[in-house]
C-alpha positions in Angstrom: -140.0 64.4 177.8 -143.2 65.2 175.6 -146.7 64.8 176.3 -148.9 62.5 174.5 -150.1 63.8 171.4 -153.9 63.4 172.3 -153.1 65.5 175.4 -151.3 68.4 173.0 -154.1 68.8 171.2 -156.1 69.9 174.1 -153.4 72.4 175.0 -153.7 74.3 171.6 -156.6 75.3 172.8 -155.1 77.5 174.9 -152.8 78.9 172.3 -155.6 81.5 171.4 -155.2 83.2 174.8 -150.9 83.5 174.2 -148.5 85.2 171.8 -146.4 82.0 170.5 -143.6 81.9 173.0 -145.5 82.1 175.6 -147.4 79.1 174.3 -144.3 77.2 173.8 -143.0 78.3 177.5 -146.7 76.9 178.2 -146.2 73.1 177.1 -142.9 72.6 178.4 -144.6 74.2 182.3 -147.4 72.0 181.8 -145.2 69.3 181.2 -142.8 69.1 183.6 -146.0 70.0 186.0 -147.4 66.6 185.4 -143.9 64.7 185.5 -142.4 66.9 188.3 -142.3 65.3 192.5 -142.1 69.1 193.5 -144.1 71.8 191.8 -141.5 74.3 191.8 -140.5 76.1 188.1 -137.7 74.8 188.9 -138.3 71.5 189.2 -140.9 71.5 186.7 -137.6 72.2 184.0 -136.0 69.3 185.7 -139.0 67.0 184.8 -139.7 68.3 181.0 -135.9 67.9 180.4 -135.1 71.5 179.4 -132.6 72.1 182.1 -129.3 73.8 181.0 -130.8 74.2 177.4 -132.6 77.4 178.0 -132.4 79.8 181.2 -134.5 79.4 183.8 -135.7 82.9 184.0 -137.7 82.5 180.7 -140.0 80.2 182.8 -139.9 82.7 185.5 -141.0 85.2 183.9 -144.1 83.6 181.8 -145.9 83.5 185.2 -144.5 86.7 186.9 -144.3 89.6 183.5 -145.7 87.6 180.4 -148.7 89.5 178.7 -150.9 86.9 178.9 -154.6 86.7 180.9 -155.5 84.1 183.4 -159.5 84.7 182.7 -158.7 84.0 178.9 -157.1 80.8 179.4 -160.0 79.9 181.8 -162.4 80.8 179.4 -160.3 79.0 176.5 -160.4 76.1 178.8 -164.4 76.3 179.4 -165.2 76.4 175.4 -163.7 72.5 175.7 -166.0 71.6 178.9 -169.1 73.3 177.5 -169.6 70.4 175.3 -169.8 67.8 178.7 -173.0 70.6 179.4 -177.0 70.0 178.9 -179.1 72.8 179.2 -178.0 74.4 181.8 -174.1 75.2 183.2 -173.9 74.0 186.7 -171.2 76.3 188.3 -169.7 75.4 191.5 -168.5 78.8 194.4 -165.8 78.1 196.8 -162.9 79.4 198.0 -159.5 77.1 199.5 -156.7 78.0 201.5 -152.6 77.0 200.1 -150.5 77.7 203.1 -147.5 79.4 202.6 -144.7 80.8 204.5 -142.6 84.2 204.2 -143.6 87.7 204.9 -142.9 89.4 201.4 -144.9 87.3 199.2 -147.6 89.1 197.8 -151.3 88.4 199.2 -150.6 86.3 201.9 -152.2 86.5 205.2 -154.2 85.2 208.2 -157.0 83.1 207.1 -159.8 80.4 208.2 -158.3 77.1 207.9 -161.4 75.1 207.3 -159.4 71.6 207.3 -158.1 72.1 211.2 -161.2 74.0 212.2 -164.7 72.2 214.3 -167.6 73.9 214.8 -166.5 75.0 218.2 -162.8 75.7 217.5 -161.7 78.3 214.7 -158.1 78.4 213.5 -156.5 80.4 210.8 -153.3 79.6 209.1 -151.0 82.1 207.4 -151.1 81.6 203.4 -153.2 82.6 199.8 -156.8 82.6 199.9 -158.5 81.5 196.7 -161.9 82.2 195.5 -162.4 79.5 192.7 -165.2 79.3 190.3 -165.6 75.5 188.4 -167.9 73.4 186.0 -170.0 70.7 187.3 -169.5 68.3 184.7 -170.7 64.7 184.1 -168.2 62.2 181.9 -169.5 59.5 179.5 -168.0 57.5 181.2 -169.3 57.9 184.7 -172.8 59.4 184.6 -173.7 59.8 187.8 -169.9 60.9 189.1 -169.8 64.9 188.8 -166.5 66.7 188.3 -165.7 69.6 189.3 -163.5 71.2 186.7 -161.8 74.9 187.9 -161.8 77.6 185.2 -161.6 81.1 187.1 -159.7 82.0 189.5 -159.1 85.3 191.9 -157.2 86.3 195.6 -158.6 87.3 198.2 -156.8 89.7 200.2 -158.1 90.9 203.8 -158.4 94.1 204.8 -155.2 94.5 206.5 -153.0 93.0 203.1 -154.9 95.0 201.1 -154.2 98.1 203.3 -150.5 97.2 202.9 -150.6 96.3 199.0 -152.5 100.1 198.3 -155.6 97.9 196.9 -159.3 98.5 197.5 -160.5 95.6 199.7 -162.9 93.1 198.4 -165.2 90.9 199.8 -165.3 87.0 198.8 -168.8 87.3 197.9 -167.8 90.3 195.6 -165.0 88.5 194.1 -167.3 85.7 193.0 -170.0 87.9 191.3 -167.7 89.3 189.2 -166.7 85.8 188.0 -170.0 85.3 187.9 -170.3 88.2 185.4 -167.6 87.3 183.5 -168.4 84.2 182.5 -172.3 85.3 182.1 -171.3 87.7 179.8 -169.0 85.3 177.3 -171.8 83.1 177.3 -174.8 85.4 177.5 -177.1 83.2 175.5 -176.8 79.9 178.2 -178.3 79.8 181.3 -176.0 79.0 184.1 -177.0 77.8 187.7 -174.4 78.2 190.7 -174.4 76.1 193.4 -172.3 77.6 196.9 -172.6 77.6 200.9 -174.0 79.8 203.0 -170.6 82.2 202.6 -171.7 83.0 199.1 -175.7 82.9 199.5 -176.1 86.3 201.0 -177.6 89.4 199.6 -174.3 90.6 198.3 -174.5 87.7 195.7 -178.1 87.3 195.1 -178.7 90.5 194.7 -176.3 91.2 192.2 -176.5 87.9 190.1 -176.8 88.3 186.1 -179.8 88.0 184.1 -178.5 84.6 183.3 -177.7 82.9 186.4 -179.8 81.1 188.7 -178.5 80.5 192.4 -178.9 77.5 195.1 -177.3 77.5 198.3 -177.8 77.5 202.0 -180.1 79.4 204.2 -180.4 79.9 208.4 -183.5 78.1 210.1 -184.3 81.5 211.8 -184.4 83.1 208.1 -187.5 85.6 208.5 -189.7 84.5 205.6 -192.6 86.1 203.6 -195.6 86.1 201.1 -195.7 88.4 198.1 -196.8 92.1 198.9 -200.8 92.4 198.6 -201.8 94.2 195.4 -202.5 97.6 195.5 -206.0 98.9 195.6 -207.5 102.1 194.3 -207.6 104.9 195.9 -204.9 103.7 199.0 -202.7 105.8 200.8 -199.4 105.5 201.6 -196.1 103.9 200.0 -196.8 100.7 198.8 -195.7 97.9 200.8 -192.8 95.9 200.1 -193.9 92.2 202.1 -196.9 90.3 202.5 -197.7 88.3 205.2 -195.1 86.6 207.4 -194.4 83.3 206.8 -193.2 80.3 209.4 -189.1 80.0 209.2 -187.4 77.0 208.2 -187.3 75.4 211.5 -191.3 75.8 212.2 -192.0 74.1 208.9 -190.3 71.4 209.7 -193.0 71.2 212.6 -195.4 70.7 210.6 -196.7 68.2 208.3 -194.0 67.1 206.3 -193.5 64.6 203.3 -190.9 61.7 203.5 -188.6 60.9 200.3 -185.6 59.4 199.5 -182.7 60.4 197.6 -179.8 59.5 196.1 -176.9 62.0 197.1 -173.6 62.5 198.5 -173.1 58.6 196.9 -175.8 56.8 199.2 -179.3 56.6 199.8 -180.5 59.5 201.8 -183.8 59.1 204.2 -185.4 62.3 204.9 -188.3 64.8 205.7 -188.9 67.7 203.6 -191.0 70.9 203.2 -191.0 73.3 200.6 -192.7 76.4 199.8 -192.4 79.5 198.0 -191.5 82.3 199.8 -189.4 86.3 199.7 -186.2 86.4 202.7 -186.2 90.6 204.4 -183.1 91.4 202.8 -184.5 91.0 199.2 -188.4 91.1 199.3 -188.8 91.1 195.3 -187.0 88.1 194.2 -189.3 84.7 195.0 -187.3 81.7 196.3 -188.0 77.9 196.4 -187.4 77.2 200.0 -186.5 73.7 200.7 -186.2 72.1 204.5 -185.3 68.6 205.1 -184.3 66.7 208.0 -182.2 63.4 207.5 -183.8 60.3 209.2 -180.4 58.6 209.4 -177.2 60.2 209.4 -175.8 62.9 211.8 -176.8 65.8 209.4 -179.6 67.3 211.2 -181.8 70.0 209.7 -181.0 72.0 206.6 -182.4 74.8 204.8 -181.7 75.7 201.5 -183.4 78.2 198.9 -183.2 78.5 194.9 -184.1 81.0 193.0 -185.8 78.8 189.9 -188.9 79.2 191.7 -190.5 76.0 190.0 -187.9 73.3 190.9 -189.1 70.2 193.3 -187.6 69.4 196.6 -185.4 67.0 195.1 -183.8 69.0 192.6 -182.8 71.6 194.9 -181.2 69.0 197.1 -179.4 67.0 194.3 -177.8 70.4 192.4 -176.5 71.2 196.0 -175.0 68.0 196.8 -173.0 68.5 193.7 -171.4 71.7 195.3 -169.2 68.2 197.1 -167.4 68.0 193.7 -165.1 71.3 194.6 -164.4 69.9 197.8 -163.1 67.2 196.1 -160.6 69.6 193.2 -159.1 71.4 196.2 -158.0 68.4 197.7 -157.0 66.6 194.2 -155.1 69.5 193.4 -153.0 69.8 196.4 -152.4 66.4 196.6 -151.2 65.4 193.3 -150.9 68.6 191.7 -148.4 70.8 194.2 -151.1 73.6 194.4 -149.7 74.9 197.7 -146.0 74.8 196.4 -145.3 77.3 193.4 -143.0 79.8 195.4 -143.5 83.2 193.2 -143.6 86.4 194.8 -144.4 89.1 193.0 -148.2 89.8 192.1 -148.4 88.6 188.6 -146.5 85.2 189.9 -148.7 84.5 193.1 -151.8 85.4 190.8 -150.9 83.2 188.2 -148.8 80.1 189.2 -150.9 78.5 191.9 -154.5 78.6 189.5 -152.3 76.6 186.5 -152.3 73.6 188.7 -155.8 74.0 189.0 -156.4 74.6 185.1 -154.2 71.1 184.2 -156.5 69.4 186.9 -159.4 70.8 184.4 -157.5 69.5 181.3 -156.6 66.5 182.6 -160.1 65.0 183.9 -161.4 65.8 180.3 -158.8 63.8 178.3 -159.6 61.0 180.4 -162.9 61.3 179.7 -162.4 61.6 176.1 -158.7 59.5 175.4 -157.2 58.4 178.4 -160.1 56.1 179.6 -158.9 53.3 177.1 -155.2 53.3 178.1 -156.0 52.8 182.1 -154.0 49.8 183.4 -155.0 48.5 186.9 -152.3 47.9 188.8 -153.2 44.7 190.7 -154.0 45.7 194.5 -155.9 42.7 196.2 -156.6 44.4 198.9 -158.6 47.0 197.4 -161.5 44.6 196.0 -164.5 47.2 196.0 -162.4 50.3 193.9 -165.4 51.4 191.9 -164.2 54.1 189.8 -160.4 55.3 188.8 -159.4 58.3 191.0 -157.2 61.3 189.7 -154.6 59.7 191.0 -155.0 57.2 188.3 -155.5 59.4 185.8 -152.4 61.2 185.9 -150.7 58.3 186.4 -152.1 57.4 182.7 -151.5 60.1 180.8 -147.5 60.0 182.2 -147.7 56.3 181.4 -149.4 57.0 177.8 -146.9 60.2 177.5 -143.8 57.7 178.4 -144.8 55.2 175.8 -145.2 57.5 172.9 -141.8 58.9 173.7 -140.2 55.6 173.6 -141.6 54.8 170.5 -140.4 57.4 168.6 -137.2 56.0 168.8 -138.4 52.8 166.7 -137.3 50.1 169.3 -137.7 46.9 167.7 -136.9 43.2 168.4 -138.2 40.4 170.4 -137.4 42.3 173.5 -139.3 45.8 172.7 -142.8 45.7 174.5 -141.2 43.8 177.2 -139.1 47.1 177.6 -142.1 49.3 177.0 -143.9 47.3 179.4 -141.2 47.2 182.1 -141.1 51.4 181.8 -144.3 51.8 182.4 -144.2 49.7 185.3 -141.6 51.5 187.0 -143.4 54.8 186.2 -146.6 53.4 187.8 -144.8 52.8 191.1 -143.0 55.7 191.3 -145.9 58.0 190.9 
């Protein structure tokens, strides 16, 4: 089994960041990754049809001793995105837990398990916590559907694994700045603009974002706000002050006089009242923030603060570039779906740190050829119950690109006769229904 050839093309873009057998190891993991029922290397040999040609532990050891780096195939695979871009790079922060199971694997641990977890209820499972950094990206094809498309990638270990694996603990916050950086720094003449919760809005990230990156994300309705310090006059004593004049928090500008507007986010028509001003939080009294509080008029939402640091964006832009920070809710759960992102089963650090974020990368690579290829080869299968399906989910698009993959293969073999697209066409039936 091969790939379709508009889909390798894509891959040898990735070639830059391998020596040539790794590559090679590369297409036939990738492939048998988007063929395979179980995400295992094992199985994904089954799927490419390589079993019993060449040993197994070639495959196992391109994720677990290959010199080849994760953040250079990211980066390899954000040179194809940055063309879906306009001005500015909207970056989405998260982090996602895969559950695992064993005691020996490296980086596993006890952590918040956001999916079986309420407000009131916390419960943490036992797995790999990943801090992921993506591109919000809009396709031709769907202008106002943004994709989030994964490029970077690091574990996070808590302070008790990393007491155990001899490694200096680090904060999620601190593992997302130096992503931040990273990619900041390979593209120092764009401006980027991350979007990210509350869990990545602190000081530890504002305060140390690069000269290129803007932030938006959430903020408490308690926050202690103020003006800018006073200028100094000549002649005064004593240090100069770092804040002006306390401001009213989020909550007690909602209290006031408030505008009303309406907004197209989260896929629906949002209701709302909103107040904005410009203010300085305590931690970080010399960076000026937009602060943006709005309270939904339908909807079990509630109030909401949020901040920005471009200081001259509107009410509504703030609230639209954070309603896109959905998009990576949306990978995670693509990924572990359809993609096996909880199932790689590597051990050692190199293979935990480098197996589970492929799935993530081929989610990345295959939403783009879509965009740009696969769009024109999407057959429908006819589902009458599902009258209102406005868009094709990922489901569909992997489900082309193995159809699309299928057909080419069959036609290299030159079947001809009365009887040869009836054959092509009863494959790629059966393919649709078993995947």
């Amino acid at each position: 089994m091969i790939l379709v050839s508009s889909f390798a093309v894509l891959l040898q873009e990735v070639a830059i960041a391998m020596t040539g057998p790794s590559f090679e190891n590369f297409q036939i993991i990738a492939t048998g990754w988007t063929f395979a029922r179980r995400r295992t290397v094992t199985g994904m040999l089954l799927a490419a049809g390589v079993a019993g040609r060449r040993h197994h532990a070639a495959f196992h050891r391109f994720f677990a001793q290959a010199r080849w780096s994760l953040d250079d195939v990211g980066l390899a695979v954000f040179r194809l995105l940055e063309g879906l871009c306009g001005d500015f790079i909207l970056l989405a922060i998260d982090d996602t837990l895969a559950h695992k199971r064993g005691l020996k694997m490296f980086g596993t641990g006890m952590h918040h398990d956001p999916q079986l977890s309420s407000r009131s209820h916390v419960v943490t499972n036992w797995g790999h916590c990943w801090v992921v950094l993506g591109v919000i990206v809009y396709l031709p094809l769907w202008p106002d559907r943004p994709f989030c498309l994964p490029i970077l990638f690091r574990l996070y270990l808590n302070k008790k694994r990393a007491q155990q694996e001899r490694r200096a603990y680090r904060t999620k916050p601190e593992l997302a700045v130096e992503m931040l950086r990273l990619l900041c720094r390979h593209r120092q003449n764009r401006r980027f603009h991350a979007v990210a919760d509350s869990a990545y809005g602190g000081q530890s990230v504002l305060a140390n974002l690069p000269f290129n990156c803007d932030l938006t994300s959430r903020l408490r309705l308690d926050a202690r706000l103020y003006e800018a310090p006073p200028p100094r006059t000549p002649g005064q004593k004593g240090r100069p002050r770092k804040r002006g004049p306390q401001l009213p928090t989020p909550a007690q500008m909602l209290d006031a006089r408030a505008r009303r507007i309406e907004l197209q986010i989260y896929g629906r028509c949002q209701r709302a009242r909103v107040a904005q001003t410009e203010a300085r939080v305590f931690a970080l009294p010399e960076r000026p923030l937009c602060i943006v509080v709005v309270e939904a008029l339908c909807g079990g939402r509630g109030r909401e603060a949020f901040y920005s640091t471009c200081v001259d964006a509107t009410a509504e832009q703030v609230l639209t570039w954070y309603a896109q920070r959905w998009s990576i809710e949306v990978t995670f759960r693509e990924t572990k779906q359809h993609l096996g992102f909880e199932e790689p089963q590597g051990w050692t650090r190199r293979a935990v740190q480098r197996t589970a974020p492929t799935a993530m990368l081929l989610y990345s690579l295959i939403v783009f050829w879509y965009g740009l290829e696969g769009h024109r080869h999407y057959r429908a299968i006819e589902r009458p119950w599902y009258p209102r399906k406005r868009h094709e989910s990922f489901a569909d698009m992997l489900a082309t690109l193995r159809r699309r993959s299928l057909r080419e293969s069959i036609s290299a073999w030159a079947p001809t006769g009365p009887g040869s697209q009836k054959l092509l066409a009863l494959l790629e039936q059966t393919l649709a229904l078993a995947a």
